[in-house]
C-alpha positions as CSV (number, residue, x, y, z in Angstrom):
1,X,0.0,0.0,0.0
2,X,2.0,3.0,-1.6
3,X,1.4,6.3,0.5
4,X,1.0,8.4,-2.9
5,X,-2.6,6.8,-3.7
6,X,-3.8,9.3,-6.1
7,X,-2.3,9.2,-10.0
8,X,0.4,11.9,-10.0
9,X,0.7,12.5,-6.8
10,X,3.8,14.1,-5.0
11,X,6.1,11.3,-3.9
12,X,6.2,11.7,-0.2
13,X,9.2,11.3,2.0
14,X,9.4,11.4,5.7
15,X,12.1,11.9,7.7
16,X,12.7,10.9,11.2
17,X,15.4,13.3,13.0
18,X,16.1,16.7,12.6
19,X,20.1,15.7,13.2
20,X,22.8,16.5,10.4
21,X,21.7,13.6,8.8
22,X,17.9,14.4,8.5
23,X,18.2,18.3,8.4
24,X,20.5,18.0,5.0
25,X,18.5,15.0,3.2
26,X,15.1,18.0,3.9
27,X,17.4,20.9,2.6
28,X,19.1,19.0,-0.8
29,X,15.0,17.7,-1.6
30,X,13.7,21.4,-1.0
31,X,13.2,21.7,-5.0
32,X,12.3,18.3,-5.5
33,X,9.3,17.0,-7.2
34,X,8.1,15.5,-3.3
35,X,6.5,16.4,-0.7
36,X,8.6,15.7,3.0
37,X,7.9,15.4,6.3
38,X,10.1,16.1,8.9
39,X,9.5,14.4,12.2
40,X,11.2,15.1,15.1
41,X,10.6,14.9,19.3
42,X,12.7,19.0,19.2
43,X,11.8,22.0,17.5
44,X,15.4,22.5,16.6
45,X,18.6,21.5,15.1
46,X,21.2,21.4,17.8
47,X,24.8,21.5,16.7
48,X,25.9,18.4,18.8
49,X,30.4,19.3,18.3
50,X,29.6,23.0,20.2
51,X,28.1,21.6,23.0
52,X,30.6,21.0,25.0
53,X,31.4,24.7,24.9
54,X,27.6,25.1,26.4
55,X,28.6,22.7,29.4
56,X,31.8,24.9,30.3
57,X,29.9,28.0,29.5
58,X,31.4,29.6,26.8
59,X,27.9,29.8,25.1
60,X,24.3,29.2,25.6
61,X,22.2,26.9,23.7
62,X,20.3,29.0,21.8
63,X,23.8,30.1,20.0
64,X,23.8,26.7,18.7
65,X,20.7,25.3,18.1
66,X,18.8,26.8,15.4
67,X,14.3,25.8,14.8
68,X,14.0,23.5,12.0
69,X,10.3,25.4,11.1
70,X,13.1,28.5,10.3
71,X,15.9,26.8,9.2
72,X,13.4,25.0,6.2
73,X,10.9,28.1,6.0
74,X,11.6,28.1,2.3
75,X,11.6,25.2,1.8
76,X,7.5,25.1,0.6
77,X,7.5,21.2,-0.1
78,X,8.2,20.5,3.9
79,X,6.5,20.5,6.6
80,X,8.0,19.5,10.3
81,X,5.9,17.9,12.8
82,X,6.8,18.1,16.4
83,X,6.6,14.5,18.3
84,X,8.0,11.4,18.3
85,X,8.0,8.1,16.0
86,X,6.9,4.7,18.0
87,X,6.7,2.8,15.6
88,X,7.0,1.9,12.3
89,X,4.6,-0.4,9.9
90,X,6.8,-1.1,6.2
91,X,4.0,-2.8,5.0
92,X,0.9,0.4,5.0
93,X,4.2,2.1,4.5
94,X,3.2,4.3,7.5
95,X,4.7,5.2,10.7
96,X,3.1,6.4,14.2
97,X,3.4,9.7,15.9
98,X,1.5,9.4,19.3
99,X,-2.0,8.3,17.7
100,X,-0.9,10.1,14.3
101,X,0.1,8.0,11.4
102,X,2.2,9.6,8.8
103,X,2.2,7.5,5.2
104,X,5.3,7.2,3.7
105,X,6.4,6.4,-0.2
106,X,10.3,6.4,1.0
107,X,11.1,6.6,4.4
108,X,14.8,8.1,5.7
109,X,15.3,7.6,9.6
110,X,18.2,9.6,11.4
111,X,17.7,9.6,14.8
112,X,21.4,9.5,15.6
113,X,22.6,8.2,19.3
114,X,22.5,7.8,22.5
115,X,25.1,7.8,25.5
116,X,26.0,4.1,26.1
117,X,27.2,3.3,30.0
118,X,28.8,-0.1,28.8
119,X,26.0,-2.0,30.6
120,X,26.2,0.3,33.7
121,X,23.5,2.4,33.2
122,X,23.3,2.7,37.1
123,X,26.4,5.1,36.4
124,X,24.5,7.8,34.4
125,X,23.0,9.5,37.8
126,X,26.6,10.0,39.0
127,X,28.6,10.7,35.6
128,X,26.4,12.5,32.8
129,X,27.2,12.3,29.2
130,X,26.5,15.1,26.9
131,X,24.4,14.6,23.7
132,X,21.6,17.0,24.8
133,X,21.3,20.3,25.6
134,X,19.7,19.3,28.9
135,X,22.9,17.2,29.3
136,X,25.5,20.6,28.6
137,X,23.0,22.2,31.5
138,X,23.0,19.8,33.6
139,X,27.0,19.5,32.9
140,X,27.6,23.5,33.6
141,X,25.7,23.4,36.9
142,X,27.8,20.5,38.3
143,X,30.5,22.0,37.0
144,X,30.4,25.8,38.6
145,X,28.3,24.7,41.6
146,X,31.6,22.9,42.7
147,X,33.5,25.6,42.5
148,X,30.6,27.6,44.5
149,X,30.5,24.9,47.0
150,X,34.7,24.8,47.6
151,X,34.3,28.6,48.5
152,X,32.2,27.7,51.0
153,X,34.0,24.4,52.3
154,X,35.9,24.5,55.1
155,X,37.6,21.0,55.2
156,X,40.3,20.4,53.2
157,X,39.3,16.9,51.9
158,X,35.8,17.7,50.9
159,X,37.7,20.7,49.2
160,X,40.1,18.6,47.6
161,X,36.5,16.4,46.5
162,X,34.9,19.4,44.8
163,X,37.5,20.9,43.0
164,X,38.5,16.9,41.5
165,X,36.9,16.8,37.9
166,X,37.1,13.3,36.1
167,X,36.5,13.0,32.6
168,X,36.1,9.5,31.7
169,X,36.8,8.8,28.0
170,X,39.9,10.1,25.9
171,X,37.9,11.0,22.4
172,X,37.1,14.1,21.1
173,X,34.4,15.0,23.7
174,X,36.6,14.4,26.9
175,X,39.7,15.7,25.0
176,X,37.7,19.0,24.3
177,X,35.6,18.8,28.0
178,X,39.2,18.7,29.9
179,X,41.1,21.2,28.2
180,X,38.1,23.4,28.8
181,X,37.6,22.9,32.3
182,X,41.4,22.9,33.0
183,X,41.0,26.9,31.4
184,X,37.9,27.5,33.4
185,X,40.3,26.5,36.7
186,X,43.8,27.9,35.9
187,X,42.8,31.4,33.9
188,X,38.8,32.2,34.1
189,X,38.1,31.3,37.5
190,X,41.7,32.6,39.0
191,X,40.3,35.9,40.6
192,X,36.7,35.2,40.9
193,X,36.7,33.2,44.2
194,X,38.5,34.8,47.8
195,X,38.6,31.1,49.9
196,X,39.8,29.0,47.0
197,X,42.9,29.4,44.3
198,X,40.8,27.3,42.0
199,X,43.7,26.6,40.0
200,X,44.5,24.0,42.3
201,X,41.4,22.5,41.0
202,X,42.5,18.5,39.5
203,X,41.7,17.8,36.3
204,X,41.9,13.9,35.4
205,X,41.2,12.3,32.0
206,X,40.7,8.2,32.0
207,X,41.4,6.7,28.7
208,X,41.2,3.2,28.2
209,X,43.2,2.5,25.4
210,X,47.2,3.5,25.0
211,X,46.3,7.1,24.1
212,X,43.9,10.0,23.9
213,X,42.5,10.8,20.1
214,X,42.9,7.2,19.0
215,X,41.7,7.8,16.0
216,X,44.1,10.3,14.6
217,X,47.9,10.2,13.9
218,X,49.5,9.1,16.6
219,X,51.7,12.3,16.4
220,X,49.2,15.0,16.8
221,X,47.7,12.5,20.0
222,X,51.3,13.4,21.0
223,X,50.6,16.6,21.0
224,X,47.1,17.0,22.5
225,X,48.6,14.9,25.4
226,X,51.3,17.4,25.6
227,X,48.6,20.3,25.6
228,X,46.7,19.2,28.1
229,X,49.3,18.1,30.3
230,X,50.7,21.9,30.4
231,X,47.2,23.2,30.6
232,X,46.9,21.0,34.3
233,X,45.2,17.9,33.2
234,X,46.6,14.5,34.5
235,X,46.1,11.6,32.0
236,X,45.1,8.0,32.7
237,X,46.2,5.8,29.5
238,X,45.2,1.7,29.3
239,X,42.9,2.8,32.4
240,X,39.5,0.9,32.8
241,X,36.9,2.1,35.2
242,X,34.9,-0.4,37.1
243,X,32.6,1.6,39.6
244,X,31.2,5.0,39.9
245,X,28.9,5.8,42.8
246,X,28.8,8.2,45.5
247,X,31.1,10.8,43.9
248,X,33.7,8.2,43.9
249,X,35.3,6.9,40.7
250,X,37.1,3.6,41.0
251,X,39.4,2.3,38.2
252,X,41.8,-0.4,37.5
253,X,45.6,0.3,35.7
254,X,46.9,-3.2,35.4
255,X,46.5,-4.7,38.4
256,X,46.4,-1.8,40.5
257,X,42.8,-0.7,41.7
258,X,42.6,2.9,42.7
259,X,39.4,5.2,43.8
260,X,39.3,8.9,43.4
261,X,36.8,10.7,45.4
262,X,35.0,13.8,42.4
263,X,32.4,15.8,43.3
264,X,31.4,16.0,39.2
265,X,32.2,13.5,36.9
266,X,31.5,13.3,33.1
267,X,31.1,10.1,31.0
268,X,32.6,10.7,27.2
269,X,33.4,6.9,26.9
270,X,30.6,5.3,24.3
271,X,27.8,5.8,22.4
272,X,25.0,3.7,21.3
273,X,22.9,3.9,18.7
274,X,19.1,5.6,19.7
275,X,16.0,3.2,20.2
276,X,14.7,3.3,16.7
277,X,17.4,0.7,15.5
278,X,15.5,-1.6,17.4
279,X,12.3,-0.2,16.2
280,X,13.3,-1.3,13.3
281,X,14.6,-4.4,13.8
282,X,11.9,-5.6,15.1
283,X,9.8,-4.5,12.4
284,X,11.9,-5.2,9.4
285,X,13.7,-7.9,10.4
286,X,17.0,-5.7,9.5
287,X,20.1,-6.7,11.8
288,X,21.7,-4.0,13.9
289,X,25.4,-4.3,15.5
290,X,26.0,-5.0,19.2
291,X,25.7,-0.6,19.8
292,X,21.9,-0.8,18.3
293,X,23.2,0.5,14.8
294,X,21.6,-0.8,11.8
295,X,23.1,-2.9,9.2
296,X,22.5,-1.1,6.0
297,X,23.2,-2.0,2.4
298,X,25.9,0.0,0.2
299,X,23.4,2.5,-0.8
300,X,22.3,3.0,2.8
301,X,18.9,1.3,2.4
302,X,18.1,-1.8,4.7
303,X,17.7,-5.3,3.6
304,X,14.8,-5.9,1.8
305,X,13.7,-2.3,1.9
306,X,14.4,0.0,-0.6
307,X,12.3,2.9,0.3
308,X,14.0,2.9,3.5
309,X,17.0,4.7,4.4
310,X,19.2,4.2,7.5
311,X,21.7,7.8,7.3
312,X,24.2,9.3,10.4
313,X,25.0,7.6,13.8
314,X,22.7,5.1,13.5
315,X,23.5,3.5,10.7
316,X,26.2,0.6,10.6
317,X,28.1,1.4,7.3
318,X,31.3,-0.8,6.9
319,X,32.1,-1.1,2.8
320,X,35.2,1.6,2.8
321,X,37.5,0.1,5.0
322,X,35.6,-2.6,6.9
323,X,35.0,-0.7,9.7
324,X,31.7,1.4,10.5
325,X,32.2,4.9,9.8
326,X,32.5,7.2,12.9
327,X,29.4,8.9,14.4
328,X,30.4,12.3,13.6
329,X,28.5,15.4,11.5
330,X,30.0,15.3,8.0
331,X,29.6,11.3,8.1
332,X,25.9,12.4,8.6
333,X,25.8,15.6,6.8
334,X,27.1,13.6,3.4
335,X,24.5,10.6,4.0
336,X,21.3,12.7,4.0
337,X,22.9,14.5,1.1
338,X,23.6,11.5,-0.8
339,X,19.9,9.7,-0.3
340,X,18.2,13.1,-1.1
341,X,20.3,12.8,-4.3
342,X,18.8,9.3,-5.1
343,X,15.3,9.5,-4.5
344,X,15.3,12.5,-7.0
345,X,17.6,10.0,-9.5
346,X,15.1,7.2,-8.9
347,X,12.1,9.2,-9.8
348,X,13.5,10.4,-12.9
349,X,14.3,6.2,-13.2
350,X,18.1,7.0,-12.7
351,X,20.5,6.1,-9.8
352,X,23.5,6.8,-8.0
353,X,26.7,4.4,-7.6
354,X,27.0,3.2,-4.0
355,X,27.4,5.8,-1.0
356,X,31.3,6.8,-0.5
357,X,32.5,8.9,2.5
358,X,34.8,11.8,1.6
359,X,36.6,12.1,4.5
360,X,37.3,15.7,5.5
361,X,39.2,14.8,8.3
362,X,39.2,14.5,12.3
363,X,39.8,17.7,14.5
364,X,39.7,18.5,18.8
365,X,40.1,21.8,20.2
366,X,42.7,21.5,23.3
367,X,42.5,25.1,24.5
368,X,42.6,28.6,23.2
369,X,45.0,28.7,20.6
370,X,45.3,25.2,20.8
371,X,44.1,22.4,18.9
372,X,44.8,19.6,16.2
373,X,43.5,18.4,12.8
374,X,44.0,15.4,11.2
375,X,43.9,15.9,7.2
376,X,45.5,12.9,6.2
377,X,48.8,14.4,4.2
378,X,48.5,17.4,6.2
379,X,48.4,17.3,10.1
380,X,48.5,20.8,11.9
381,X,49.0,21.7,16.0
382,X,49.2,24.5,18.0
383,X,47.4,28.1,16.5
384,X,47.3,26.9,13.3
385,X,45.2,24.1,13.6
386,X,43.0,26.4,16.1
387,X,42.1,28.8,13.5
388,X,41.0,25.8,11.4
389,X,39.0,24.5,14.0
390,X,37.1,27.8,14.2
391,X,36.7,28.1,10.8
392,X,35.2,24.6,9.7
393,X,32.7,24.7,13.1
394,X,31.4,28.5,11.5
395,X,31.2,26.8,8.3
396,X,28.9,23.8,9.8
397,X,26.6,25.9,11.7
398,X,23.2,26.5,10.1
399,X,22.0,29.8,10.0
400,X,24.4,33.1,9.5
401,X,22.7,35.0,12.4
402,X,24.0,32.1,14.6
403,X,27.4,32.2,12.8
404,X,27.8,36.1,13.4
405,X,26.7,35.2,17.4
406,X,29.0,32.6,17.8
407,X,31.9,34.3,15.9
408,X,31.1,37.7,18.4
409,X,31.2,35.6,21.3
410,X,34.5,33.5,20.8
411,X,36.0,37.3,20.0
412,X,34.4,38.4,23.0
413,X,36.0,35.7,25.3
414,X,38.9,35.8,23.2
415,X,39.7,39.2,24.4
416,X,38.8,39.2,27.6
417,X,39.0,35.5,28.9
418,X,35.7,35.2,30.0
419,X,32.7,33.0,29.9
420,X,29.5,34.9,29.9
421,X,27.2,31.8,30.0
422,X,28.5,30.7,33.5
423,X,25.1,30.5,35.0
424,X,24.2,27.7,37.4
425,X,20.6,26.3,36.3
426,X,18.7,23.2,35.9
427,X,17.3,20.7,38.4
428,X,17.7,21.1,41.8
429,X,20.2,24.2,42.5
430,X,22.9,22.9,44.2
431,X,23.7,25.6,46.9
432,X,20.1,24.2,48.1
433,X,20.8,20.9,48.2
434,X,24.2,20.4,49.0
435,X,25.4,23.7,51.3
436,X,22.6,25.5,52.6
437,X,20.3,23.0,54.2
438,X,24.2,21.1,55.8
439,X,25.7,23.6,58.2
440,X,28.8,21.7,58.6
441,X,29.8,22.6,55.5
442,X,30.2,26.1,56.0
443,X,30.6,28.7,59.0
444,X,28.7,31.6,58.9
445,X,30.2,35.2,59.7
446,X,27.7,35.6,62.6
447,X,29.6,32.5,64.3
448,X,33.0,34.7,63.6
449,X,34.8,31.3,62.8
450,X,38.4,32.1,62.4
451,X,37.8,30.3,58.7
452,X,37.6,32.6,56.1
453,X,34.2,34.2,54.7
C-alpha cells in the first residue's frame, strides 16, 4: 500500500530526525518534485560538536541550536511535525506519531545516538554524558556549583572532592571537555573566588586505550597529550573504570585498583545507537550491530527495503575500509545529502553508484589557541590548527545569524578571557541541596569562625 494513492501524486518522504543527517536530506530535496515530512521529538537543530562549549559555559544553547520550522521556511514542499515516532509499519508504508500516522512512499530515519554506559546504566545518575542540551546544562551546573560549593567548604578533603573533575573517555568530547575545564580553573576562575585558588582544581582524564585521540595520527595524539598536560590535566592511559557511585570513581591500571573521590564526573566513553534501530529491527527484520546501529546495504537502504533509508549515527556502514564509519557530523551531513540525491535520480528512473564517504578529516580543540586536525597528508597543532577548528565549526553551523553570534562571542572571550554563559541552572540548584540546608559545611560570619568568609 504505496502512500502516494492518487495518480500523480507528489512522492512523499518522511524523515525521522532533525540531526545533520535528516536536516541536509530536507534541505538537498527542497526543489524536489516531493512532498517531506520532517519528524522530530525538538523543534530544533542542535549542533551536537559546540556543546561541550555550552557545558563549560562559553555559550548558551540558543547560540547553537537553530528551529527546524526556520531553518526550512523556504523550503514550501516540507513541513516539520513536532513529536515522536513509535513505531514503524513497512507494509501500510506508514509510521506512528502518538495516535498520528504519517504514510510514507520512501522513508529516511536519522535519529542519531544515544550515551551508552557499557551495561552500567546505574552510572548515568553519577557521571552524565553530553548529547543533549539538557545534558551541557546539567553539565555547567555541576561544573560551577563545585567551585561555588569549595568557596564555602571549610575541610580540606571535601575541598580537595569538589575541585577533583574526572573525565572518563579520551575522544574528542573528553579531550575537548578537559582542556576546557582545565582553562575555566587555571585562567577564568583565577580571581573570581576569595577562599579558593581554583587553580589547584584536579583535572583527570581516564582513557582506556594507550592514548587519547585514538583515531588520529599518533603524532598529533602526541601533542594533545602534551597540551593538556601543560594546561593541568593529569592523564590516565590503558585505564578501565569499574565503579562510579557516591562521587567516587574507581578504576583499575593493570592490576592496581585505585578510587578517586570527584564531586562532578563526566562520561565521554561510548555511544549507542538511539532506540529506533530496534524499532526497526523488530519491524523489518533488518540486523543491527552490538551498539543498536543498523546494518545497511551499500546505498544506505536496509535489507529488503528499498524505500528505507538508515543515514548518520545510527547507521552501521562498513564497505570503505571494513569498519563502521565514525558517528560524527559530515559522516551524517554527506548521507542525508547523498539519499536526497537518489530519490530525486530514482524518480527520474536514474541512480547513484553506492554511497562513498569523503573524509574531510578528524579535528579537537585542546585550549585557546590550541588544537589539532588530522587531514590525512596534512596534520596541523598549536594556533594553526586552532584557526582551522574555528573556521570549519562557523562553516557547519546552520544559519548566518547564529554564525555572526558565535563568531562575536569567541572574539568576546577571546579578548577578555571570559565565559559569559557561566550561569548555574537546571534541576535542583545545588547551593540548596548540597550547602545550605548542611551547616557543617560552612561557618557563617555571625559565628565569627576564624575560617575565612
Amino acid at each position: 500500500m504505496a502512500a502516494s494513492l492518487e495518480k500523480n501524486a507528489p512522492h512523499q518522504v518522511v524523515i525521522v530526525g532533525g540531526g545533520f543527517g535528516g536536516l541536509y536530506a530536507a534541505k538537498t530535496l527542497a526543489k524536489a518534485n516531493v512532498n517531506v515530512t520532517l519528524i522530530d521529538k525538538r523543534n530544533f537543530h542542535l549542533f551536537q560538536p559546540l556543546l561541550y562549549q555550552v557545558a563549560t559555559g562559553t555559550l548558551s544553547p540558543a547560540d547553537i541550536s537553530s528551529p527546524l520550522r526556520f531553518v526550512l521556511r523556504k523550503s514550501k514542499n516540507t513541513q516539520v511535525l513536532l513529536g515522536e515516532v513509535n513505531n514503524i509499519d513497512p507494509k501500510a508504508q506508514q509510521v506512528s506519531v502518538g495516535d498520528r500516522l504519517v504514510p510514507y512512499d520512501t522513508l529516511i530515519v536519522a535519529t542519531g545516538a544515544n550515551h551508552s554506559y557499557l551495561g552500567k546504566d546505574n552510572w548515568k545518575d553519577f557521571a552524565p554524558g553530553l548529547k543533549t542540551v539538557e545534558d551541557a546544562i546539567e553539565i555547567r551546573r555541576r561544573i560551577f556549583s563545585a567551585f561555588e560549593a569549595a568557596e564555602r567548604e571549610t575541610d580540606p578533603e571535601k575541598r580537595r572532592a569538589l575541585l577533583t573533575f574526572v573525565i572518563v573517555g579520551g575522544g574528542p568530547t573528553g579531550v575537548e571537555l578537559a582542556g576546557a575545564i582545565a582553562e575555566l580553573a587555571h585562567k577564568t576562575l583565577r580571581e573570581d573566588f576569595r577562599n579558593i585558588d581554583t587553580s589547584e582544581a584536579k583535572i583527570l582524564l581516564l582513557q582506556g586505550g594507550n592514548r587519547i585521540l585514538p583515531y588520529i595520527a599518533p603524532e598529533l595524539s602526541q601533542a594533545a597529550t602534551a597540551a593538556l598536560q601543560k594546561l593541568g590535566v593529569v592523564i590516565q592511559t590503558n585505564t578501565r573504570v569499574t565503579n562510579i557511585e557516591n562521587d567516587i570513581v574507581t578504576f583499575k591500571q593493570g592490576d592496581e585498583v585505585q578510587e578517586i573521590p570527584a564531586k562532578t564526573i563526566l562520561w565521554a566513553a561510548g555511544v549507542k545507537a538511539s532506540a529506533m534501530g530496534k524499532v526497526l529491527a523488530d519491524s523489518t527484520g533488518v540486523e543491527c550491530d552490538r551498539a543498536g546501529r543498523v546494518m545497511v546495504e551499500p546505498d544506505l537502504t536496509i535489507k529488503g527495503y528499498e524505500n528505507i533509508f538508515v543515514v548518520g549515527d545510527l547507521a552501521n556502514f562498513s564497505y570503505q575500509n571494513g569498519q563502521p564509519l565514525p558517528g560524527v557530523a559530515p559522516v551524517a551531513k554527506q548521507e542525508g545529502e547523498y539519499v536526497a540525491r537518489l530519490i530525486r535520480l530514482r524518480l527520474q528512473g536514474r541512480t547513484l553508484p553506492q554511497f562513498s564517504y569523503n573524509d574531510v578529516g578528524s579535528l579537537a580543540m585542546i585550549g585557546q589557541n590550541l588544537a589539532v586536525v588530522d587531514l590525512g597528508l596534512i596534520k596541523l597543532q598549536g594556533f594553526i590548527a586552532w584557526v582551522f577548528w574555528l573556521l570549519i565549526h562557523i562553516y557547519f553551523l546552520i544559519e548566518f545569524d547564529t554564525k555572526l553570534v558565535v563568531v562575536i562571542q569567541w572574539a568576546w572571550n577571546y579578548i577578555t578571557r571570559n565565559r559569559r554563559s557561566r550561569l548555574i541552572t537546571g534541576r535542583e540548584a545545588f547551593l540548596e541541596d548540597k550547602i545550605v540546608n548542611d551547616s557543617s559545611h560552612y561557618q557563617t560570619p555571625e559565628k565569627k569562625q576564624p575560617a575565612s568568609i
